[in-house]
N, C-alpha and C positions, 0 to 999 in steps of 0.2 A: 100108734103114732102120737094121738094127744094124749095118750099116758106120760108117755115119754116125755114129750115136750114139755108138760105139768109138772115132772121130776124136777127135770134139770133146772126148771124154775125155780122151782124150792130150793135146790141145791143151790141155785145162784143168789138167793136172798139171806140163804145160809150162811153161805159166805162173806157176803157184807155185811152181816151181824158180827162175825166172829174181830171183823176190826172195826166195831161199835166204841169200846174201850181197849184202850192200852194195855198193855202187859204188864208195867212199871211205872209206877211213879216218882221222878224225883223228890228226894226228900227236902230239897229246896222249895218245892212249887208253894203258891199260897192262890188261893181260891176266895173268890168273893162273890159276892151277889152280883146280879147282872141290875143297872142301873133302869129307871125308867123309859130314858130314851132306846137303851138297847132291846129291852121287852117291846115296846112303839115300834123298831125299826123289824122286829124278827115278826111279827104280826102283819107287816103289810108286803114286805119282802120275803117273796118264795126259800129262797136258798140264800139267805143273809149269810158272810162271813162269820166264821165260828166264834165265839166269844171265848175273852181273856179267861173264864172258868170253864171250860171247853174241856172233854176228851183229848182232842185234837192241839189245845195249847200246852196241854200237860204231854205229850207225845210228844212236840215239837221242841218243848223247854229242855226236854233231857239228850236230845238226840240231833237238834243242829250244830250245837260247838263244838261237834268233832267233824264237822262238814268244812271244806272250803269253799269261802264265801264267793260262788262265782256268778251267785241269779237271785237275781231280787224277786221270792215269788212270794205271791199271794197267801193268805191262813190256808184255803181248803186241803186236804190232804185226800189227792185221788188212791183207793182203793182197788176197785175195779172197772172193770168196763164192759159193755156189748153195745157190737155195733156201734152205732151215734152217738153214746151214750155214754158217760163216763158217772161213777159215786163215792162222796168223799165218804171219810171216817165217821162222818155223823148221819151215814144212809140218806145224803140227797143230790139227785139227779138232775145233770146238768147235759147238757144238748150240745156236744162239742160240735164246734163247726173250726177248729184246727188242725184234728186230724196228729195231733204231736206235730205238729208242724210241717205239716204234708207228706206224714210215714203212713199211717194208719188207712191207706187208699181204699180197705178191703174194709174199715171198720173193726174197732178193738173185741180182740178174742174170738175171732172167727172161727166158727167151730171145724172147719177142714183145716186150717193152719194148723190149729191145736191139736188134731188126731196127727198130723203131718210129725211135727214136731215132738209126739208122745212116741211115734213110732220108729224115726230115725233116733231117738235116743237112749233108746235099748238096742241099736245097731250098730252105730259108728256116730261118735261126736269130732273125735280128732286123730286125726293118724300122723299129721305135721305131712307137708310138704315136700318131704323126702320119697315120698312114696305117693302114687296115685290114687286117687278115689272115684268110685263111678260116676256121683255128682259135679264135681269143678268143670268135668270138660263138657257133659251134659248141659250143665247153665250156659257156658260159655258158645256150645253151637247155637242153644235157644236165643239167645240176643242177637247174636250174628244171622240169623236164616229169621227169625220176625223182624231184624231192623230192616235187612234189607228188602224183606218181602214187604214191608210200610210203607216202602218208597222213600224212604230216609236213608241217611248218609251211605251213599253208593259204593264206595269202597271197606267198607264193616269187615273185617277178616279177621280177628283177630281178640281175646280177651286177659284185664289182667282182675283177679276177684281179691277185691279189697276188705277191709273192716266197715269204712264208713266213708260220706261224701269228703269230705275234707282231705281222706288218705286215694282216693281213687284223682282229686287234683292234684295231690304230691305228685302220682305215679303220672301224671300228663305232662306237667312241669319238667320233670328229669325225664320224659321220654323227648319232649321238645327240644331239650338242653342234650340230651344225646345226640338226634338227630343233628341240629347246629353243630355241636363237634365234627360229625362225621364229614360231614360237608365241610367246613372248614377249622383243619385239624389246629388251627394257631388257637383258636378261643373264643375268636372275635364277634363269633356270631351266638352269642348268650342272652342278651336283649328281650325279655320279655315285655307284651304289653298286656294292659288288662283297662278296664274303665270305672269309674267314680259312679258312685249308688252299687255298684256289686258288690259279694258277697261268694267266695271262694274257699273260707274256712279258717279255722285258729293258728295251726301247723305254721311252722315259721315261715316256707315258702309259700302256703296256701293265704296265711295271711299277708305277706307283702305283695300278692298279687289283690288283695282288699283293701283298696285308698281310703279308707275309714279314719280318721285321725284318733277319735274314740277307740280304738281297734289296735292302730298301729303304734301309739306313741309310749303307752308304757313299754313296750317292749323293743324298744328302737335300740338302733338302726333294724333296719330292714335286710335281709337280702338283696345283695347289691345285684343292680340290672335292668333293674321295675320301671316300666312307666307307664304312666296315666292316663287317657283320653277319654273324651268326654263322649259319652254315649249317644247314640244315633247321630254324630256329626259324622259328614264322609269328606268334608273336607279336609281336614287335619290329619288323613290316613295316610297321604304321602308323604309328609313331613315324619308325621309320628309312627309307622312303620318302615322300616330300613333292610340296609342287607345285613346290619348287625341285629335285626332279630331273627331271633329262635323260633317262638311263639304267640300267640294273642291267645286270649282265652276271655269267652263271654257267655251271658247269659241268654239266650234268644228271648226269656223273661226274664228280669231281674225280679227275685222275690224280697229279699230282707232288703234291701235299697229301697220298695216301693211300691211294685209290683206295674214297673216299665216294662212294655212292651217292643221291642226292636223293629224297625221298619222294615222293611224287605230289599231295601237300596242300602241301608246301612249294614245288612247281612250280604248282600252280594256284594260290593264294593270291597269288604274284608276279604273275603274269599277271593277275590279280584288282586287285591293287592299281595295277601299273603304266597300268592301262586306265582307273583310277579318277584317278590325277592326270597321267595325258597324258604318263607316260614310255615308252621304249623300252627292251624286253627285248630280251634279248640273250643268246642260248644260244651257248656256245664249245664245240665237239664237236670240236675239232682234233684230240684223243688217241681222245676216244670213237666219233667217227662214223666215218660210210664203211664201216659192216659190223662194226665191230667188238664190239658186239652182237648180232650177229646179227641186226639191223636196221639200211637203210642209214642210218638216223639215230638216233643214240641216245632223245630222246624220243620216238621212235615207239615205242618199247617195250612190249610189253602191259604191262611191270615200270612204266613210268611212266602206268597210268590209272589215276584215280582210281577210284572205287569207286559215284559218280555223276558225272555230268555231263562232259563234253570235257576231254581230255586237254589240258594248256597248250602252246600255239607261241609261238615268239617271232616278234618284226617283224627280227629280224633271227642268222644264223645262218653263226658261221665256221669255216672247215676250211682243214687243210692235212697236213702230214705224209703220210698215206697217201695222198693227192690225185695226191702226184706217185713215189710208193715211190722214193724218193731223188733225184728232178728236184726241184728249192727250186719251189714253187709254193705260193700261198694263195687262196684267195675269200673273200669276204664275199657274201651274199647276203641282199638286202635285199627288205621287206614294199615291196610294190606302191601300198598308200593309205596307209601310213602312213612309210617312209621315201624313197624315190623320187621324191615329185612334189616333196620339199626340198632334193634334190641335183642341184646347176645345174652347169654346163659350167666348171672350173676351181676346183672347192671343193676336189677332190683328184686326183693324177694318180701315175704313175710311172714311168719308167724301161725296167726288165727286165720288168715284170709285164704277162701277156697274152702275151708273148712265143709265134710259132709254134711250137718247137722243145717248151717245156713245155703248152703246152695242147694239142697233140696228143696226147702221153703223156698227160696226166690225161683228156682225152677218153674213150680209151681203157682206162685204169683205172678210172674211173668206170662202165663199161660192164660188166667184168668183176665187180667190187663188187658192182655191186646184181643180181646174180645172186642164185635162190633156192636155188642148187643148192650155190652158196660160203655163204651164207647160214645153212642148213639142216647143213651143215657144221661152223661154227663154232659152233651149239650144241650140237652133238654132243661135238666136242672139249671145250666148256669144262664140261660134264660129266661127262667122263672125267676132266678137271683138277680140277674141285670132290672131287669122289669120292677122289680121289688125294691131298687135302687131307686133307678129313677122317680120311681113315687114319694120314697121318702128324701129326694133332693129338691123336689116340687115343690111337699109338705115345709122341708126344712132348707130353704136355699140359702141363708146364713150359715148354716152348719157345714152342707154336703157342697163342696168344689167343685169333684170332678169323680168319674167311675172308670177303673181301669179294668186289663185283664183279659183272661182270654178261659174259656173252659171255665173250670174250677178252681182255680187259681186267679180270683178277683181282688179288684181294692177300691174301697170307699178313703179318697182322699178329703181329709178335712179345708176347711176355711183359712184361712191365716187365723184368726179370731180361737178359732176353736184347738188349733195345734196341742196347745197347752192340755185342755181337756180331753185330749185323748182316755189317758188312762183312767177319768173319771167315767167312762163311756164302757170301757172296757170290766169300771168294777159295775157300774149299774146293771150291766147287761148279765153279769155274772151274777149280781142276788137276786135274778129274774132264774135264773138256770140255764143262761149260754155264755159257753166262753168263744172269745173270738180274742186276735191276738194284732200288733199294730206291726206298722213295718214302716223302714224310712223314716218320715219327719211327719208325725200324726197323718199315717194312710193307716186304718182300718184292715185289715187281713183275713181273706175268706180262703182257707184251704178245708173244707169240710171232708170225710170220706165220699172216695167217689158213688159210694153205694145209699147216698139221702135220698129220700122220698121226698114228694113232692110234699107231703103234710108236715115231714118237720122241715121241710125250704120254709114251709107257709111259718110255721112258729118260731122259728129264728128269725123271719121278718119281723113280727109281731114283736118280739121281746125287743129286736133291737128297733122298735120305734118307740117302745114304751122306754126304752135308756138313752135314746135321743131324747126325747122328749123331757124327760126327768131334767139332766143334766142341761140342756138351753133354757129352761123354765128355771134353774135358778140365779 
């Protein structure tokens, strides 16, 4: 076994050699000495940003301008990964505590995924939708018989297997908008609502249910029907839900908004309402769910019961990101009497989704997830991470605001003062060797894999007090 083990090591560091340097150079590129400040800065800083005479800028010069510009990212250029761990082009290792932005729940390159995935692809990758495959309906009882055995959304009956988060909100949206026709055959009841700080996806319907102005306005108009309401307020819910809606759709966390948490009166009170004029809820736990509370669905949460009476489910509920830890997969999972019996044989279809190759990995992922042992875990960790807050908001109470979150899915919200500096926070902390990533209006963003240890919890603190610290000191 530690032969083994020892192997594959080398093989692994083998591998991050081999994209040491680039394959190509353009013959444009020009190369110069690194100045004295940049030698000073790579001398006291672990994992300093790569430099303008870089492997890595010579790679990057010949091969972005056929990219469309849609992400402002940083120089490093990740190669590989294990577990926590991720290593650019120029073999140095950085401590993700992102997760790809809460895909990676299992940890990059997990060696059962990869054997998983080496083995279904000498078997079946695609056979299209026309025809059956052992896996799609396999995934789809596994969500169905763990949600409901979680004690989460009580009427689970049902699945549709998407490509990604974004495309599992389409299929909610036009399942909502189905249901409202059927019920009232004239139109009238099309009215979606959604709320400010979420985050539902690009897609033209996923985005107009995204009040982002940033988000919505170059590509305006919107999908006509949308409206907005303001997060945990429950008074505005009978004005602002009607019998002309179809649907609401919310976050029980909101994660790129901010990482808000929903009350347990503004979760019932929806459910309350929507029951009361014959719309369709709609929980989005893409970021949240699959354990990332430490329950496999985020309102399953004790943090989401009320104080009387049943905790809210929605009729309908979608996941994705951690579903497939870096296989593109989504679901929609739809209520049994209330969305199901209105979705007929070509209302919606697609493609890649259902695919063997990805619903066996997520089959498989899903199994591992709602373990109580990963479970039991993740709240352990995330307060060793609360803990670890609070000290550096003690340390630093100019900087640190307030601490959000639930599980593994936290937020260090900044100061007003400090808003600004977010991103200075975020590159400090990364020429130490951790990425962390921001959300909302300077909140700090902890989605690390579910599977951190307590010693790199301890060194992700450490790093990010040493890039607080940097950045307020100057």
């Amino acid at each position: 076994m530690a032969m083994r083990a020892a192997c594959r090591r080398l093989s692994s560091a083998r591998t991050t050699r081999l994209f040491a340097q680039p394959r190509h150079f353009s013959s444009t590129t020009t190369v110069s000495s690194p100045s004295q400040d940049e030698k000073s800065n790579e001398t006291s800083l672990s994992t300093p940003d790569p430099a303008p005479n870089s492997s890595t800028f010579a790679f990057l010069e010949e091969r972005t301008p056929y990219m469309v510009t849609t992400y402002a990212r940083p120089p490093p250029m990740m190669v590989k990964g294990q577990g926590c761990y991720l290593w650019d082009m120029e073999n140095r290792r950085f401590l993700d505590l992102t997760a790809g932005i809460a895909v990676n729940s299992l940890g990059h390159c997990d060696p059962e995924i990869a054997k998983i995935i080496a083995q279904q692809s000498e078997t079946l990758i695609h056979a299209s939708n026309l025809y059956h495959n052992p896996w799609t309906g396999a995934l789809s009882k596994l969500l169905v018989e763990s949600t409901v055995q979680s004690g989460a959304m009580r009427d689970a009956a049902q699945v549709f297997i998407a490509n990604s988060g974004t495309e599992a909100n389409e299929a909610a949206i036009k399942f909502a908008r189905k249901v409202g026709r059927s019920l009232d055959p004239s139109g009238a009841k099309h009215e979606f609502v959604s709320f400010h700080n979420s985050f539902h996806g690009r897609t033209m319907g996923a985005l107009s249910a995204t009040p982002n102005p940033k988000y919505q306005t170059p590509f305006s108009p919107m999908v006509p029907g949308f409206k907005y309401g303001k997060f945990n307020d429950v008074e505005q819910l009978s004005t602002l839900i009607t019998e002309k809606t179809c649907g609401v759709i919310v976050e029980p966390v909101q994660g790129e908004g901010g990482i808000h948490v929903a009350t347990p009166e503004f979760l019932v009170a929806l459910r309350e309402r929507c029951d009361a004029v014959g719309a369709i809820l709609i929980f989005d736990e893409i970021q949240c769910g699959l354990s990332r509370t430490g329950t496999l669905w985020a309102h399953a949460h004790p943090a989401f019961a009320p104080k009387t009476g049943k905790p809210a489910h929605p009729d309908i509920l979608t996941t994705a990101k951690a579903l497939g830890n870096g296989i593109p997969i989504g679901a929609t999972i739809v209520s049994g009497t209330k969305v199901a019996p209105h979705i007929k044989t070509g209302d919606h279809g697609t493609t890649f989704g259902g695919n063997p190759l990805a619903c066996r990995v997520a089959h498989h992922i899903v199994e591992r997830l709602n373990s109580s042992e990963l479970q039991n875990a993740v709240e352990l960790r995330s307060s060793q991470f609360v803990a670890g807050f609070q000290a550096l908001q003690k340390k630093f109470p100019e900087v640190i605001a307030e601490i959000r979150g639930l599980g593994l899915i936290l937020g260090v919200q900044l100061s007003e003062k400090y808003i600004p500096k977010a991103s200075d926070i975020l590159t400090a902390a990364r020429q130490r060797g951790l990425l962390i990533i921001t959300a909302g209006e300077g909140c700090l963003r902890f989605v690390p894999p579910l599977t951190i240890s307590e010693d790199q919890v301890k060194t992700g603190l450490k790093i990010l007090e040493e890039a607080i610290e940097d950045v307020s000191s100057q």
